[in-house]
C-alpha positions, 0 to 999 in steps of 0.5 A: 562896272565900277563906274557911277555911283558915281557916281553918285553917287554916287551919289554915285556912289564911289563906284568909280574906281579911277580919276574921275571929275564931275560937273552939276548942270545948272548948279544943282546935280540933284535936280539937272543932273551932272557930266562926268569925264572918266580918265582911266577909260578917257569916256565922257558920260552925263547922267540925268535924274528922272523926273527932275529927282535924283533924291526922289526917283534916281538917274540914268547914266549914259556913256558909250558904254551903255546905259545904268538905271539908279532907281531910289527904294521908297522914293527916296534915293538918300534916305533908303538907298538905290538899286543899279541896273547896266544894260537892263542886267542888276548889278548892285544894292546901296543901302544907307546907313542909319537912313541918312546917306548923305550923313552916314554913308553908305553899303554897296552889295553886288553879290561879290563886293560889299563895300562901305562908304562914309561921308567925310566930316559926316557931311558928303553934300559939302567934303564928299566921301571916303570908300575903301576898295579891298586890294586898293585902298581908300578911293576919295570923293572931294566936293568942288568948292565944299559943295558937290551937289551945286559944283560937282565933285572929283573922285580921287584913287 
């Protein structure tokens, strides 16, 4: 898949592995959600949090593509980590590091590729974060206006 974590994270997460720029609705990602445009694939996507949290419950992600569920562990997406789920199939594991995501990164685990994000200047809500793809280098998450969370983001191979 290798889209989202995006996005986030993703958050989420650094799972999207070509350009990609992302947008916050109504300046707040965490609550409204965000846009994003996928250019290697030239797909639009949004992505919206489930009950108003992305830091409490997780997002859903739509695209034409299909639909990735991010479900927070122990309610709490940030601290814990997150599951992922595309079209209903699971599809990968994000675990913080030293219970602090947004910090310290974090571990992706998807049965086959383990990868580790970190937060630049150990704050990814302000520069966003760094993963490195093995066989690709480093795939960076630069934050719009040193806030990623109210501005959104670029994701940058």
């Amino acid at each position: 898949m290798k889209k989202l974590i995006v996005m986030m994270i993703l958050l989420a997460s650094s799972q999207v592995f070509a350009r990609a720029d992302i947008r916050c609705n109504n300046a707040d990602c965490l609550v409204y959600g965000w846009n994003y445009r996928d250019y290697a694939k030239a797909a639009d996507g949004s992505v919206m949090c489930i009950e108003n949290s992305c830091l409490r419950y997780g997002w859903t992600v739509y695209d034409r593509f299909g639909t990735a569920d991010v479900r927070c562990t122990n309610l709490d997406c940030f601290g814990s980590g997150w599951t992922e789920a595309y079209n209903g199939r699971f599809v990968r594991n994000v675990s913080c590091l030293q219970n602090d995501c947004l910090r310290n990164g974090w571990r992706t685990s998807s049965g086959t590729d383990n990868l580790v994000t970190y937060c630049r200047n150990s704050n990814c809500s302000a520069y966003g974060w760094t993963t490195y793809i093995p066989g690709r280098g480093n795939v960076d998450a630069i934050c719009h206006n040193q806030a990623c969370f109210v501005n959104g983001w670029e994701v940058v191979p």
